[in-house]
N, C-alpha and C positions, 0 to 999 in steps of 0.2 A: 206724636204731636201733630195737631191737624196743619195743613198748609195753609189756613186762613189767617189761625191763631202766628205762624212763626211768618208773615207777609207782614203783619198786621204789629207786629211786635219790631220787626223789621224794617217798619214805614214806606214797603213797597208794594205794588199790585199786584194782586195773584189773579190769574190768566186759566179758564177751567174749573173740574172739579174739583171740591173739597176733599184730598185725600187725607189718610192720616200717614204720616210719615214717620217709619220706626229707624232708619239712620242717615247718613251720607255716603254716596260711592260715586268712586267713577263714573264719566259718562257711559265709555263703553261698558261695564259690569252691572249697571244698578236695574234694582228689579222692582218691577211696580208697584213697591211699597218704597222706594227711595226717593233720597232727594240725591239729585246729580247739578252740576254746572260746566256753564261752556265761557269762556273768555275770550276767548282768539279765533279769528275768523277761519283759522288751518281746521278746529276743533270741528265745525259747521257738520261737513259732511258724518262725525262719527253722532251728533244730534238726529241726524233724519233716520238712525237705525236703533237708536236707545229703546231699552225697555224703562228705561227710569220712568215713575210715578209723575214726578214733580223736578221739572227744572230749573236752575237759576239763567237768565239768559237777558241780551239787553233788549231792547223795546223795538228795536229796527228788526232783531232776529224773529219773533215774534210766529211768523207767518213760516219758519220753518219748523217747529215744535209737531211732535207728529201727532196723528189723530190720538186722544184720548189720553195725552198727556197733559198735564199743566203746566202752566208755567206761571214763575215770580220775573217780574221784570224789575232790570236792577243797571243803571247805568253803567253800575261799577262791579260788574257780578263777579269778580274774584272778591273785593273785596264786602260783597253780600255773603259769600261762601265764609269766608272766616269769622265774621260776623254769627253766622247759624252754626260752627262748629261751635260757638257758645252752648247752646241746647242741647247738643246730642254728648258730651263730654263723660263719662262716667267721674259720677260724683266721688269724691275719696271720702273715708270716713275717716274724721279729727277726731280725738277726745282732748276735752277741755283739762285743762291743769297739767300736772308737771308729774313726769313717768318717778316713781320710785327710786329708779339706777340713777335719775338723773344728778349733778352736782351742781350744785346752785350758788357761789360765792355768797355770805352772809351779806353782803355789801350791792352788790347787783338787784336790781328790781324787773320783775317779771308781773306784766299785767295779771289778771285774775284770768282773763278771759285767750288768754296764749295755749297752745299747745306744745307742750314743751316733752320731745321722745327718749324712750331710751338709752343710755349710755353719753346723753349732751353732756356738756360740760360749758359752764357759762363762769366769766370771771369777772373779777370785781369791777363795782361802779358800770358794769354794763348796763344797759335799758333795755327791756324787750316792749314793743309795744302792742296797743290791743289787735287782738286779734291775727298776731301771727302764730305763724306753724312752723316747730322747728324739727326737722326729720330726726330720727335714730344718728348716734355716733356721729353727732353736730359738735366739735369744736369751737368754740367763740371765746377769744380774748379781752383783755380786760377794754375798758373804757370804749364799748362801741356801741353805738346807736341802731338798735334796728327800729323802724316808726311802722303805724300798725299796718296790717293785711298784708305783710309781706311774707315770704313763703322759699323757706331753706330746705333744700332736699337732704338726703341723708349723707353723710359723710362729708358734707361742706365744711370749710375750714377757715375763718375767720381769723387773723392774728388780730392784736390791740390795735385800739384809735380805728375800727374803720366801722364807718356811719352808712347803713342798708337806707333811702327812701323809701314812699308808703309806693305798697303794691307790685313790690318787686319780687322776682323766682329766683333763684338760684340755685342751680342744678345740682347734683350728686358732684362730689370731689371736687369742686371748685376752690380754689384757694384764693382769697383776698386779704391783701396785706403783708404777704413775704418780701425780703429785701430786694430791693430790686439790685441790680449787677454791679457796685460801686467800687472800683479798690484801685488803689493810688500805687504806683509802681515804686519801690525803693532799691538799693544795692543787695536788702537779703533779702525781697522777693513785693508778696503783692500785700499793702498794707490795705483794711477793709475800710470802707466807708458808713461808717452806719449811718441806716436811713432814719431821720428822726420825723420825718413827717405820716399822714395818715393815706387814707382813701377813702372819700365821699361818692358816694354813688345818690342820682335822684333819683324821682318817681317813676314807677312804673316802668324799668327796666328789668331787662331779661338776659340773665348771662347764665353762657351753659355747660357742659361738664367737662370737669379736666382743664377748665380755662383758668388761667393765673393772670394776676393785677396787682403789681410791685405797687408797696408802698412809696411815696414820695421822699427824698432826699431829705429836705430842707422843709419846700411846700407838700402837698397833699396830691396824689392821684388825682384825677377828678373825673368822671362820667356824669353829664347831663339830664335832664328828663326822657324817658322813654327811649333811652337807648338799648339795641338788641344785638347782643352778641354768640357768637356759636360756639359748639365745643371748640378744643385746644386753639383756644385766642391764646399769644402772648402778650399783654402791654404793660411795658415796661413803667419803670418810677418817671414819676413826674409828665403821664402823659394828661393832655387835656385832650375829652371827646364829649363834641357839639347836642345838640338835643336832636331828637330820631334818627340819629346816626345808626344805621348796619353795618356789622362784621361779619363776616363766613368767617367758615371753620378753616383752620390753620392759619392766619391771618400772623405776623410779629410785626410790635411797634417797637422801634429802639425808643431808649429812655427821650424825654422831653418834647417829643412830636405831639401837635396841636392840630385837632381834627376839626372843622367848624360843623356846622348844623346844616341835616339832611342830607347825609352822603353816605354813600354805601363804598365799601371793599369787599373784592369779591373773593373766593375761594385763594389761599394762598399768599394774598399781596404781601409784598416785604416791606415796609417805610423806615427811608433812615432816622437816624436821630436829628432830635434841634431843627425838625423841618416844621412848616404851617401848611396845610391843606384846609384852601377857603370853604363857603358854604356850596350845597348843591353839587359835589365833585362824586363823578363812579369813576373807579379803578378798578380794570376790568381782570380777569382771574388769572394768578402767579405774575403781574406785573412786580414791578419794583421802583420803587419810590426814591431817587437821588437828589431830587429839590423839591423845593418848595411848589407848592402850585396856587397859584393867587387870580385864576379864571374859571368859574364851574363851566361844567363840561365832562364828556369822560374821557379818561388818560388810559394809553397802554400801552403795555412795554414786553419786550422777549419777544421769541420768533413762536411760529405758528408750527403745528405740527408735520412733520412729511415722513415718506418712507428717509429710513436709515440710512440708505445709501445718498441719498439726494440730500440729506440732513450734514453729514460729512464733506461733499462735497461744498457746499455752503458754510460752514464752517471755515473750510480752507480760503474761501477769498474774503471771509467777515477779517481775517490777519491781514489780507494783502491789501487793505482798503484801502491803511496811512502808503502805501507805495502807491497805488492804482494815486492816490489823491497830486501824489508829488508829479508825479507824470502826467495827470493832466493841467497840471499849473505849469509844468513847461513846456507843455504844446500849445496852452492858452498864449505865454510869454511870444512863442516861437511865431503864430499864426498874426498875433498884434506886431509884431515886428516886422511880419513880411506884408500886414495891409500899410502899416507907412512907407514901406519902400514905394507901394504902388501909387 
């Protein structure tokens, strides 16, 4: 693709000559037929030694692009880079209609224009809409909405009632819709709670493999527009999460935790149940979430890494704190007592 044509498509200035640009790579590996980018000002010094073709870089950097390179300038050049990973993509090949092995409930409706793979299985009164794609050994239960251009990898697993937005992925083995964890304790052990509600997901979200999303209790799961999540997500029934919200991978939501819009967790976080997390909040990686948080900002929690030996030791006085804490409220007591005698 020329660098004029993908600047130009990109609605940013291209800097140099017209290369034609056959993929993306790294800064430090890319070779004078690539496109590279630099984001961060650490990056800088591995820019003045690149063989890359064509760079993405901002407009200040400009002057450090080396001879016979070009450059696109781009405010926001991470987010020019994922932008242009649009064009280099290898395209998949779809066939339109519905595989043979597949099984199609009489009752269920599948657009004309869907791709529907080997070994699916779709059940009654579901919808599929235009223009989705549903992978090989696709699972989908009864009564769920997919809306179109949305796009189920293979081996995804749908139970009943849960409604996909237009434009969403859903990875390989992802489960949506399983009970979430309900059971009421009696004298001859645990009685179950069936979940009677669904899971809504909106548009243009992206959740990914091996990630599970409990059906709702009562109400419905719910996931907002444009939310991204990563593999092995757990969220529990009945969570609510805001619109462009991020989760990393290993990420658990106990049941009924309420995530607001534009916040990210990071690798790990654990959040209790029955909590509210306002808009704008990072929670930064392996934290743990025991209340509520109703100021954006980022939170974190757990201790930071050290050698074992020194970790142990610190361990040992993290126990003696509630002592240390008593002993200094009676020296506090002891020291106030002896400035009134004075």
């Amino acid at each position: 693709m020329l660098a004029s044509l993908l600047a130009r498509d990109l609605q940013l200035e291209l800097i140099g000559d017209d290369l034609d640009v056959s993929a993306i790579a790294p800064i430090q590996t890319a070779s004078s037929t690539e496109l590279a980018f630099v984001s961060q000002p650490r990056f800088l010094s591995q820019l003045a030694s690149t063989d890359a073709g064509v760079v993405i870089v901002k407009p200040e950097w400009q002057d450090k692009v080396p001879k016979g390179c070009a450059a696109i300038l781009a405010s926001d050049p991470y987010l020019a880079f994922a932008r242009a990973t649009h064009y280099f993509a290898a395209a998949s090949h779809v066939l339109v209609g519905t595989h043979p092995s597949a099984q199609v409930h009489p009752e269920a409706r599948v657009d004309a224009s869907a791709s529907i793979g080997p070994n699916v299985v779709i059940g009654k009164g579901t919808e599929i809409g235009a223009n989705v794609v549903v992978g090989a050994n696709v699972s989908i239960g009864g009564h769920c909405r997919i809306a179109p251009s949305s796009r189920l990898e293979a081996g995804v697993v749908l139970y009943s009632d849960v409604h996909i937005g237009q434009g969403c992925r859903i990875h390989s083995n992802a489960v949506i819709g399983s009970d979430g964890f309900g059971f009421a304790p009696s004298p001859e052990g645990w009685v179950k709670i069936e979940q009677l509600g669904g899971v809504r997901i909106g548009n243009d979200c992206d959740i990914g493999a091996n990630t599970v999303i409990d059906r709702g209790a009562l109400q419905h799961t719910v996931l907002g527009n444009n939310v991204i999540i990563d593999n092995l997500v757990q969220i529990a029934h009945n969570c609510v999460i805001g619109d462009h919200t991020a989760i990393a991978a290993c990420v658990g939501l106990a049941g009924s935790t309420v995530i607001g819009r534009h916040c990210t967790l990071a690798g790990g976080v654990g959040v209790v149940g029955h909590l509210k997390i306002c808009d704008n909040v990072h929670v930064t990686a392996m934290s743990m979430v025991t209340k509520s948080i109703d100021e954006p900002g980022s939170y974190s929690s757990g201790t930071t890494m050290m050698p074992s030996a020194q970790w142990r030791k610190s361990a040992v006085r993290m126990g003696q704190l509630e002592d240390l804490n008593k002993r200094v409220q009676q020296l506090e007591r002891l020291l106030n007592m002896v400035t009134r005698d004075q």
